[in-house]
C-alpha positions in Angstrom: 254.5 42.3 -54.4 255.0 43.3 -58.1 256.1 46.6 -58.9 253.8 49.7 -58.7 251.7 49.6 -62.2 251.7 53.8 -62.2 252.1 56.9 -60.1 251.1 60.3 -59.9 253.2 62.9 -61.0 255.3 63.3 -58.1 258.4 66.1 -57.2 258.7 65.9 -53.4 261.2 64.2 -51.2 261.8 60.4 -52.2 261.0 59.0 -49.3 256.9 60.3 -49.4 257.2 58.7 -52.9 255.6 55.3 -51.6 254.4 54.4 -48.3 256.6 51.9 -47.6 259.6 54.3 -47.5 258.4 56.3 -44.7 256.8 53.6 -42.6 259.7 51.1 -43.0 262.0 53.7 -42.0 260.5 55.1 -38.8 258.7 51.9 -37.8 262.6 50.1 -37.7 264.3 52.9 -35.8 261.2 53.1 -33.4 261.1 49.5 -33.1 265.3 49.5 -32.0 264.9 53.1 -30.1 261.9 51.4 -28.0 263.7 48.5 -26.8 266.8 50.4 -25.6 264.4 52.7 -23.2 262.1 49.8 -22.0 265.1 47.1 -20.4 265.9 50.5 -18.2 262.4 50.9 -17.6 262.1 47.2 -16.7 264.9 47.1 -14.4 263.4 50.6 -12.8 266.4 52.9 -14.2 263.8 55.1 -16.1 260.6 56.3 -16.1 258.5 57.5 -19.1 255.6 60.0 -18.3 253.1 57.0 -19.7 250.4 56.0 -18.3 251.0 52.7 -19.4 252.6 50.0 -17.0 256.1 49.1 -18.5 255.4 46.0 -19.5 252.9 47.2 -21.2 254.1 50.0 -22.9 256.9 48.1 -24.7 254.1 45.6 -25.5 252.1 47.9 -26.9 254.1 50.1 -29.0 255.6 46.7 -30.6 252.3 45.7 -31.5 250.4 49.1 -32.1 253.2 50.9 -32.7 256.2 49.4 -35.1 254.0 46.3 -36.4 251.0 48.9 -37.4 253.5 51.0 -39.3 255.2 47.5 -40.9 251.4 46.5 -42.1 251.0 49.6 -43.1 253.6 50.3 -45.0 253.2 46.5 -46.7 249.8 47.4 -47.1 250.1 51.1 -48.7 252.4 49.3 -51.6 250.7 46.1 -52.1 247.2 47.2 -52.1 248.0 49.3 -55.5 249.6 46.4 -57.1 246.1 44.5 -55.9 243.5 46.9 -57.4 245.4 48.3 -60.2 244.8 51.8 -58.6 247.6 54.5 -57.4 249.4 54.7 -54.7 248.9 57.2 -51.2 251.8 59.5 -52.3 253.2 63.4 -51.2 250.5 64.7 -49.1 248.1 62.3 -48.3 251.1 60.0 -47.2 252.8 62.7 -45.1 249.7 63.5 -43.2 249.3 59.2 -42.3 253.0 59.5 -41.1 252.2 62.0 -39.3 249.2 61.0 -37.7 251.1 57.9 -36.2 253.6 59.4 -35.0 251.2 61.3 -32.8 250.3 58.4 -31.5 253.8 57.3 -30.2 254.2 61.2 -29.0 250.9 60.5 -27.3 251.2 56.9 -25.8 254.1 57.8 -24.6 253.4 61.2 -22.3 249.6 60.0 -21.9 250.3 60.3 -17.8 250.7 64.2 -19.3 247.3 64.6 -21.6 245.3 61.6 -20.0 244.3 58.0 -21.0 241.2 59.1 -23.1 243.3 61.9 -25.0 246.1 59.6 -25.6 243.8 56.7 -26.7 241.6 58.7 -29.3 245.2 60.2 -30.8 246.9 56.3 -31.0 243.9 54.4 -32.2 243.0 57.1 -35.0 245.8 55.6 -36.6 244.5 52.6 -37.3 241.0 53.7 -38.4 242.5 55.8 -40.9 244.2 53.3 -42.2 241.5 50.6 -41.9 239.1 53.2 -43.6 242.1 53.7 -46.6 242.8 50.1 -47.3 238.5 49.1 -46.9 237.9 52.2 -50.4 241.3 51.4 -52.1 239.8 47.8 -52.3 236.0 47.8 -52.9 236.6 50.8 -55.6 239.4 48.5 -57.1 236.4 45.5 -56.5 239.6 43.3 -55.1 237.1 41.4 -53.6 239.5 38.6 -52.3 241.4 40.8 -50.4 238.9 41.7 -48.2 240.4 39.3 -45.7 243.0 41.7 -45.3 240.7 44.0 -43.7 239.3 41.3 -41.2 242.3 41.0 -39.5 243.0 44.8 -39.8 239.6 45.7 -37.7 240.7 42.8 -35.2 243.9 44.5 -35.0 242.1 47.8 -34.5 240.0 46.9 -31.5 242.4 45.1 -29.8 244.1 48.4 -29.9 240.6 49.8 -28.5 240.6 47.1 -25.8 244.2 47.7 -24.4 243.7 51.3 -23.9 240.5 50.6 -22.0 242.1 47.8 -20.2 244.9 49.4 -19.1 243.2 52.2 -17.5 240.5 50.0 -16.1 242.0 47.3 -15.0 246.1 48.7 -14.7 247.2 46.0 -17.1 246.4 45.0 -20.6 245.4 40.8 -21.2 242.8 41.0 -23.8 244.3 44.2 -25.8 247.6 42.1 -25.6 245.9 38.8 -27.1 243.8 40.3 -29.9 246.4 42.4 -30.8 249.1 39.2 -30.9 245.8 36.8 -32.9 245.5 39.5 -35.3 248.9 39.5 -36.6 249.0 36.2 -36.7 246.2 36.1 -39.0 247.9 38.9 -41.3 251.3 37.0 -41.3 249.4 33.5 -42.5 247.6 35.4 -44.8 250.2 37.1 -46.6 253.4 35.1 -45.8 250.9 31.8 -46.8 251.1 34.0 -50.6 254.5 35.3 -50.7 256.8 32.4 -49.4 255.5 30.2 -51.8 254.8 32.7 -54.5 258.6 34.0 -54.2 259.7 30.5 -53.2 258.4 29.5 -56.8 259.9 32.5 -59.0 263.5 31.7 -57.3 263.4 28.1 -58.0 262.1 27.9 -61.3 265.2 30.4 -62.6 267.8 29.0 -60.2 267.4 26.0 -58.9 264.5 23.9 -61.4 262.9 20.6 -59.4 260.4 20.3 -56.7 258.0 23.2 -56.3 255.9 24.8 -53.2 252.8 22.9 -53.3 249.8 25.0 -54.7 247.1 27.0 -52.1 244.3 23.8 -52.2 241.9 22.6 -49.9 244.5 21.6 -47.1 246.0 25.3 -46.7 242.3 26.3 -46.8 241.6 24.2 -43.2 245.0 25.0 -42.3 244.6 28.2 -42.1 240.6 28.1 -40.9 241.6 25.8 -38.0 245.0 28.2 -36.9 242.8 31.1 -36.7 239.7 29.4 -34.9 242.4 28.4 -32.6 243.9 32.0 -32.3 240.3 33.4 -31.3 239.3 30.6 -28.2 242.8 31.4 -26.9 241.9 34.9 -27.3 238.9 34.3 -24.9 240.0 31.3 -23.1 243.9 31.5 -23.2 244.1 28.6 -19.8 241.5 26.5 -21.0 242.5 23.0 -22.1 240.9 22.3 -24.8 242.7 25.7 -26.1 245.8 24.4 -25.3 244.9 20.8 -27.4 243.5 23.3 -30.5 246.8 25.5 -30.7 249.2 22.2 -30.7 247.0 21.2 -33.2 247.3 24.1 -35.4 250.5 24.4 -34.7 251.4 20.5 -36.3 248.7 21.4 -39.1 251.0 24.2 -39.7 254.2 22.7 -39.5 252.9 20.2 -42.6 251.3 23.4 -44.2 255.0 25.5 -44.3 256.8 22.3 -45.5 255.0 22.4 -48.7 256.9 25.0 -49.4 260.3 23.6 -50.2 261.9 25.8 -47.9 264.6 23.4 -47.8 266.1 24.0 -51.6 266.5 27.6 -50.9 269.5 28.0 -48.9 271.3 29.8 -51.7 268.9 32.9 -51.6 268.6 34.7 -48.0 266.0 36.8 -49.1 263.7 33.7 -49.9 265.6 31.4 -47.0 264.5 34.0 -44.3 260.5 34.2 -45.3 261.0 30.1 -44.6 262.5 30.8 -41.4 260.6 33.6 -40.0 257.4 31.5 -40.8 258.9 28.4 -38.7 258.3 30.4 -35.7 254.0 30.2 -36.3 254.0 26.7 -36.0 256.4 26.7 -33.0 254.5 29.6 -31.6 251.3 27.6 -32.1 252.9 24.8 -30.2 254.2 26.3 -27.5 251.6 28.9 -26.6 249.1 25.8 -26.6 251.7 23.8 -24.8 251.5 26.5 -22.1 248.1 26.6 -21.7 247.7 23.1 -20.6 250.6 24.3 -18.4 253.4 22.4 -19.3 255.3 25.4 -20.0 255.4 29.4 -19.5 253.3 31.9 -21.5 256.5 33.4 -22.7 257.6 31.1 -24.9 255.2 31.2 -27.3 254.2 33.9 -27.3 258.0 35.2 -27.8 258.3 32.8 -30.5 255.3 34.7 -32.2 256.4 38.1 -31.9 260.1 37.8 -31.7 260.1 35.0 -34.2 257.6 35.3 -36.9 256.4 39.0 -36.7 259.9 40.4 -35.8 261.2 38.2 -38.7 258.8 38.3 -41.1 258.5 41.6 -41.3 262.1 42.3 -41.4 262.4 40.0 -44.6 259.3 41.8 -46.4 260.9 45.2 -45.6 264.3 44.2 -47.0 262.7 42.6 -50.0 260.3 45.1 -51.0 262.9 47.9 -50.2 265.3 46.6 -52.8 262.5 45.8 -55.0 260.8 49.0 -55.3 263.2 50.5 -55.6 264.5 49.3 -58.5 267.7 47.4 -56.8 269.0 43.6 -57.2 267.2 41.4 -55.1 270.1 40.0 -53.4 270.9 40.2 -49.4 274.3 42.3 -48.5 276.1 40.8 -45.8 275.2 43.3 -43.9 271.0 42.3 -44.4 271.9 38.7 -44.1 273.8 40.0 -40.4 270.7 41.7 -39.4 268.7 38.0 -40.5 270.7 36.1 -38.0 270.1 38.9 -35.1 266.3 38.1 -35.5 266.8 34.6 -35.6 269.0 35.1 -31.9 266.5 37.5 -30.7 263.7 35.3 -31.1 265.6 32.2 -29.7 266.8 34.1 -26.6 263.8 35.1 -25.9 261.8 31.4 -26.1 265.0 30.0 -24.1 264.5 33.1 -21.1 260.7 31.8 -20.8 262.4 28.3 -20.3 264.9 28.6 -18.1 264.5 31.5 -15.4 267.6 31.2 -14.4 268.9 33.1 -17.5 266.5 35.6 -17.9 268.3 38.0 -16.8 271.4 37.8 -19.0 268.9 36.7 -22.1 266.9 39.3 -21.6 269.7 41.8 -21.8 271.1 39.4 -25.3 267.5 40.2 -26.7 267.3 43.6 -25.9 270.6 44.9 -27.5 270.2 41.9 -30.7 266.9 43.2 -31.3 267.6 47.0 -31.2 270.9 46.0 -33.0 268.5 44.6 -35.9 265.6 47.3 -36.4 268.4 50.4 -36.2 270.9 48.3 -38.4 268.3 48.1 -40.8 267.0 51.4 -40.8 270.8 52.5 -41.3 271.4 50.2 -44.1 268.6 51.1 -45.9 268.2 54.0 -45.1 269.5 55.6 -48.8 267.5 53.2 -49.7 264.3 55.2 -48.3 265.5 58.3 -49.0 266.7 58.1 -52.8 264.8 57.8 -56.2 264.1 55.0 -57.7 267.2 53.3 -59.6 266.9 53.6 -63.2 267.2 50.7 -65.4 
């Protein structure tokens, strides 16, 4: 993302300045906070008044809780930079904030107001937002981006569908997949413009020789086939051709990633972890198709999706575009580069407990406290960050 062309006068508190701030912020330390109430309420130590199964609670606020606020934030910055026009600030921005966390208030005491009240508070979240990001764009005329919004109303009625699932059915399978499928799409789409992009920028000031391949033809079917592939496993996740169509996309996208000359950026963590946060699509891709020709558990890819490339994806873009924005060196403190490696153990604890059920147990628990380690280190470490002006150059 490039930095913010212009912005309305603005006096209120920093952190309603930009929507990342806000979203970044509350999205990490729900994200951490989450996972330290759902291993109790897995093992039966605590009950939430949720209507929501545990299982699919935590599910549910990772997807339509802390990654909608993520996208959201990503979005509320880089759509600006897209269009040319200003930013949500102050008021507006407040009231969005707001409006989500209603939703987590709401999902989570819904066995209190009732499934329809609780639904029609957490999905008005995403329409909003849908229904911001759809006018920012065709009154900018950023035709190109519309793409974004494709995966944006997926992600929306999957949201839709689990609700209805859940109180239908008592457990969420088709809210779960869309919701997974959609951000997917959204991490290909903008981690297949930013790794390279950034990747580029990085090399040609520090380390001049072999560049990312440019977006041609072959990122084009890449990126076609991956999410044709994501949409039949959506309907028929067990069906073999599926499985033959996601281990496809997955190789395709294994080739597509190492375009990228991930390899000559070791020297930058902040570049190095966009590589390795988007290793986990292909190997999600794999696995996931791996298991449904049932070779393997569901689990492991779809742990290597979530934990891997959403949990670390968006944990690099919020780190980079915090320091960025912000008017701060882009350079990763040991302290970011710690929180780096705690995604990269979550996600592999996590694939490895699918694998081996023996563990589970004791890598479940290694998960659980890495992964709440990450999102509330982060929101600690950057949390002046959030909640201070912009440094002056």
């Amino acid at each position: 993302m490039a930095p913010i062309p212009r912005l309305r006068s603005y006096e209120g508190p920093a952190l309603f300045s930009y929507g990342f701030r806000p979203f970044f912020l509350l999205g990490s330390l729900h994200a951490g906070l989450a996972i330290l109430a759902w291993l109790p309420m897995f093992y039966g130590e605590l009950q939430l008044s949720t209507a929501f199964a545990p299982r699919d609670w935590h599910i549910h606020e990772m997807l339509y809780g802390y990654l909608s606020a993520v996208i959201t934030g990503f979005l509320l910055t880089a759509v600006p930079n897209w269009t040319g026009r200003m930013p949500l600030q102050g008021r507006p921005l407040i009231v969005l904030v707001l409006i989500w966390v209603a939703g987590r208030v709401a999902v989570t005491i819904s066995a209190w107001i009732g499934w329809q009240a609780s639904g029609l508070i957490d999905v008005s979240f995403l329409i909003v937002v849908a229904a911001v990001m759809a006018r920012e764009i065709i009154k900018g005329k950023n035709w190109r981006n519309l793409k974004v919004m494709v995966a944006l109303s997926i992600l929306t009625i999957g949201n839709i569908t689990f609700h209805l699932e859940a109180h239908l059915l008592g457990a969420a399978e088709y809210g779960i997949r869309i919701g997974v499928a959609a951000t997917m799409m959204l991490v290909m789409v903008i981690g297949g413009r930013i790794v390279p992009s950034f990747t580029r920028n990085w090399l040609s000031r520090e380390n001049p020789g072999r560049m990312p391949a440019s977006f041609g033809t072959f990122d084009m079917i890449s990126m076609a086939g991956a999410s044709l592939a994501l949409l039949v496993w959506i309907a028929l996740p067990e069906w073999q051709i599926t499985g033959v169509a996601l281990v496809a996309a997955g190789l395709v996208q294994t080739v597509h990633m190492a375009r990228w000359a991930g390899d000559r950026t070791w020297r930058d963590r902040l570049v190095l972890i966009l590589h390795v946060a988007y290793a986990f699509v292909p190997l999600g891709f794999i696995l996931t198709g791996l298991a449904s020709l049932g070779l393997i558990p569901t689990g492991a890819g779809i742990h290597a999706w979530t934990g891997g490339a959403m949990g670390g994806m968006t944990l690099a873009v919020m780190s980079r575009a915090s320091l960025g924005h912000t008017g701060r060196a882009l350079v990763a403190s040991r302290m970011t580069q710690v929180l780096y490696l705690l995604i990269v153990i979550v996600a592999l604890a996590r694939i490895i407990a699918a694998l081996l059920p023996d563990w589970t147990d004791a890598l479940l628990h290694l998960a659980g406290a890495a992964w709440a380690a990450t999102f509330i280190g982060f929101a600690l470490t950057y949390w002046n960050v959030f909640m201070q002006p912009r440094v002056k150059a």
